[in-house]
C-alpha positions in Angstrom: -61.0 -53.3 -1.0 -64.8 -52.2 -1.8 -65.9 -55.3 -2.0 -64.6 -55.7 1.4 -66.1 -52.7 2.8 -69.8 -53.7 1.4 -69.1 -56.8 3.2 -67.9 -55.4 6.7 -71.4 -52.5 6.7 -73.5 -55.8 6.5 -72.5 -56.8 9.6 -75.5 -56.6 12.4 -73.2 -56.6 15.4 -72.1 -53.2 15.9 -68.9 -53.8 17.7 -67.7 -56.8 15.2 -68.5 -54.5 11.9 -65.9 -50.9 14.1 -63.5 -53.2 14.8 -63.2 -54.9 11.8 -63.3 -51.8 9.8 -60.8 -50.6 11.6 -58.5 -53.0 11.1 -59.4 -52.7 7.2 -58.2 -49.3 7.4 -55.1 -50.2 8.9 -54.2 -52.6 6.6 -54.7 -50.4 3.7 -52.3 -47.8 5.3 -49.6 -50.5 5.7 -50.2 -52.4 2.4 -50.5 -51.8 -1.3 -53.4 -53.5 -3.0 -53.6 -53.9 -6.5 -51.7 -55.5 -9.5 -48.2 -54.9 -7.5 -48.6 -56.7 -4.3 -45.1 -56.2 -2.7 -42.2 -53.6 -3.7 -39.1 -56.0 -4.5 -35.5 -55.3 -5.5 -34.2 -56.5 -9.0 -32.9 -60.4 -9.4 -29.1 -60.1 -10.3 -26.9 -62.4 -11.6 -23.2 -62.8 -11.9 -22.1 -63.2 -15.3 -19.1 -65.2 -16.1 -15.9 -63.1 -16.4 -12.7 -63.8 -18.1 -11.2 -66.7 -16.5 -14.9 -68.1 -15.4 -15.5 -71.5 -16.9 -19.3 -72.6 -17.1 -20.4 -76.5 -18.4 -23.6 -78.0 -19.3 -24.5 -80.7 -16.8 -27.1 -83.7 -16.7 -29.2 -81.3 -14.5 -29.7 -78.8 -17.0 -28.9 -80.4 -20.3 -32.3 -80.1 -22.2 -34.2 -83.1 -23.6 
């Protein structure tokens, strides 16, 4: 988000460079910037029980 920032404090116009800073600052109280863009829950999968029956099909056969 520095880069950002260096960008916004070159602005001439006054007004432009205090509002978009503002908003800058309130996207960086909202959002997390970094390596981990967005918090997400863990993929699960059903696994076969006793009784489940699976087959290989054309679709996902590989070649």
């Amino acid at each position: 988000m520095a880069k950002i920032e260096d960008l916004i404090a070159q602005i001439p116009d006054e007004r432009l460079r205090r509002g978009l800073a503002a908003e800058v600052m309130a996207l960086k109280k909202t959002r997390k910037f970094g390596l981990v863009f967005e918090e997400h829950l863990s993929e699960t999968v059903r696994l076969p029980t006793e009784g489940d029956f699976s087959r290989i099909t054309q679709a996902t056969q590989r070649v």
